[in-house]
C-alpha positions in Angstrom: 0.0 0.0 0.0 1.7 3.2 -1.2 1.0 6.2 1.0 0.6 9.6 -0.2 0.3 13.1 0.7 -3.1 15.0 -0.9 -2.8 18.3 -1.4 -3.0 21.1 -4.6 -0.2 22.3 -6.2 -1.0 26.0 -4.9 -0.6 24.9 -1.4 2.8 22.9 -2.6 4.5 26.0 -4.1 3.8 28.0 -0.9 5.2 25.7 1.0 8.1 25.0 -1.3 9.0 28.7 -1.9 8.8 29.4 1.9 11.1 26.5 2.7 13.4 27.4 0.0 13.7 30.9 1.0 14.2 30.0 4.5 17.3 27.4 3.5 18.6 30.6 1.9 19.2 32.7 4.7 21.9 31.1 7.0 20.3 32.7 10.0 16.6 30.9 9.4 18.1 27.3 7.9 18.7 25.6 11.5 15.1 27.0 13.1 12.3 25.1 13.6 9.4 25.3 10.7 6.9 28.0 12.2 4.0 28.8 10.0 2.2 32.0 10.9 -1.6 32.7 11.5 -0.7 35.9 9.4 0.7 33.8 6.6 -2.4 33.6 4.0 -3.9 30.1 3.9 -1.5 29.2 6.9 -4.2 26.4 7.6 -3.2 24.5 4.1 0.4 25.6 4.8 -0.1 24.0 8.2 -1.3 21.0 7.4 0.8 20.1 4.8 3.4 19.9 6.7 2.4 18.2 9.6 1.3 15.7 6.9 4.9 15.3 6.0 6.3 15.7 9.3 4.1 12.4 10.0 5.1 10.6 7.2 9.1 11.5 6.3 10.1 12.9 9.7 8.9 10.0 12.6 6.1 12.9 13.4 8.6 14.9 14.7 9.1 18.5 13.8 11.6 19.8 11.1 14.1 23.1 10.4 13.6 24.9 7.1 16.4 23.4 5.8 15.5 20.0 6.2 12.0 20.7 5.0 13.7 21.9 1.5 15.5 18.9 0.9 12.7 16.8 1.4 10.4 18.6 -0.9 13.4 19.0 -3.2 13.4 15.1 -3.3 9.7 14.3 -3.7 9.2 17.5 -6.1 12.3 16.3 -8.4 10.4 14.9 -11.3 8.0 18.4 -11.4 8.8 21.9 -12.0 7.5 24.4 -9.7 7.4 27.7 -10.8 7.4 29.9 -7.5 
């Protein structure tokens, strides 16, 4: 049984540009994934990536810098266009 995460690509690319950005700046790469209630649809955002947190991450919560590698691995095939 192959498990996958649902979601749209809208709330991928969010979620992918955020983490991308933050694994950009040195001082943001080793802190802990906070999504904010101002960020818009932080709700998606949110759960999203508990949803991966549960699944590639023992449920445990990540940094922004290993977020972005894992959605650089499963988004490898695609082409996001942020």
């Amino acid at each position: 049984m192959v498990n996958i995460i649902k979601t749209n690509y809208d709330t991928l690319r969010k979620l992918y540009g955020l983490a991308r950005k933050n694994d950009c700046n040195v001082n943001h790469k080793e802190l802990s994934v906070k999504i904010s209630g101002q960020t818009k649809h932080n709700h998606e955002l949110s759960q999203l990536y508990l949803d991966i947190c549960n699944k590639y991450n023992h449920s445990k919560q990540m940094k922004w810098g290993e977020l972005y590698k894992i959605l650089k691995e499963l988004t490898k095939d695609k082409q996001i266009e942020l």
